[in-house]
N, C-alpha and C positions, 0 to 999 in steps of 0.2 A: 675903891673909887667913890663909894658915899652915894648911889644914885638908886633910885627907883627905877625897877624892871619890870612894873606889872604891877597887875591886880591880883592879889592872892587867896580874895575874898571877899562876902558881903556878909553879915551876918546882924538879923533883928530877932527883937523880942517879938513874939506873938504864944499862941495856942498851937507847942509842937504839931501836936496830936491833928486836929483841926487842919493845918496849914499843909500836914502831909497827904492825908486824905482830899484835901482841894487840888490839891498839885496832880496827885495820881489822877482824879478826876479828870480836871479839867485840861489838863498839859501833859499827860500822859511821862510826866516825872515821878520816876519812882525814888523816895527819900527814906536814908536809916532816922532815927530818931533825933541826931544831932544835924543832921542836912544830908547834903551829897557832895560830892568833888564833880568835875568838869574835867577831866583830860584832857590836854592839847602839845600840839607839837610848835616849836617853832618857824615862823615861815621863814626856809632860807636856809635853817639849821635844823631839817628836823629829828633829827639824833638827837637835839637839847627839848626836857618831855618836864612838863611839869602840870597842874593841875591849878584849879580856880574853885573854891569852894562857896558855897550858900549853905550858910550855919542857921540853925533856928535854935531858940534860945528859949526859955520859959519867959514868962513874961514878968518874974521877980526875979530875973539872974541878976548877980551883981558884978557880972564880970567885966561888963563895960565902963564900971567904975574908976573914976567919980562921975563922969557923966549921967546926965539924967535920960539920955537920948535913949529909944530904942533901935539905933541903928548904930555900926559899927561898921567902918571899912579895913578893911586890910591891904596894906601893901607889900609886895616881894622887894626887899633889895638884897644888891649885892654885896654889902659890907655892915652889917650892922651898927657894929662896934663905932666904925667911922661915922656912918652917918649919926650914932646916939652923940660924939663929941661937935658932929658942925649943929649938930640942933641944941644941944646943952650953950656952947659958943653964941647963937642966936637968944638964946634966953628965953628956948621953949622947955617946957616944964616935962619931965622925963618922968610920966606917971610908976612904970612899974617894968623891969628890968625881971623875965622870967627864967629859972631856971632852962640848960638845952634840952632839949625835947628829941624826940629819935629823928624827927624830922626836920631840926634846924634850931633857931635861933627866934626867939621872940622878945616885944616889947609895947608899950604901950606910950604914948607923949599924947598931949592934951594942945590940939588944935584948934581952930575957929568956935565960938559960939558953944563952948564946954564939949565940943567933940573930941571922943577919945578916937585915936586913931592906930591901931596896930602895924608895927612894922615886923615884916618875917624873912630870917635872909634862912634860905632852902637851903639842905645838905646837900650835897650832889647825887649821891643816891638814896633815894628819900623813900623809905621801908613804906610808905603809903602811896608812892607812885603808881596811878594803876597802869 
């Protein structure tokens, strides 16, 4: 269907180390080194389980790239493939098409104001579901 189902993430550059240590502190967030996930169920459907991550990133990753931002969004869709052809169609620029991953399908297109913007369509059972 080509649509976006979500938020699948947020993830910025800072001071790992730093930002996890505040979080514990302050918010009582406890984070692995790359972030943490968010578990949640769907309202309505909640047998369909998927999770929302906050990635933290070094502050020289390059993997927001070409973007010079440090922040990066992530979106969950349902069709990858579909949606990289209606954005390719639109004559948005289809930064980086990644290998499958155990947990789905990812990609990268470059939106508004040099924002990179990750799209991820989830497996159905996703070996990192918690």
């Amino acid at each position: 269907m080509a649509k976006i189902t979500g938020i699948g993430g947020v993830f910025f550059k800072t001071d790992p180390t730093a930002t996890r240590h505040w979080l514990a502190d302050n918010l009582g967030l406890e984070t692995e080194a790359w972030g943490c996930m968010f578990p949640w169920a769907e309202r309505g459907a909640p047998e369909r389980k998927g999770y929302t991550v906050l990635g933290l990133h070094a502050r020289d990753s390059t993997y927001f790239g070409p973007s010079k931002r440090d922040l990066m969004i992530n979106f969950r869709v349902d069709d990858l493939d579909a949606m990289l052809a209606k954005l390719r169609a639109r004559g948005v620029e289809i930064v980086k098409v990644f290998d499958p991953e155990p947990n789905g399908k990812f990609a990268h297109v470059l939106g508004p104001d040099g924002l990179v913007i990750e799209l991820w369509e989830p497996i159905a059972n996703d070996p990192y579901d918690p």
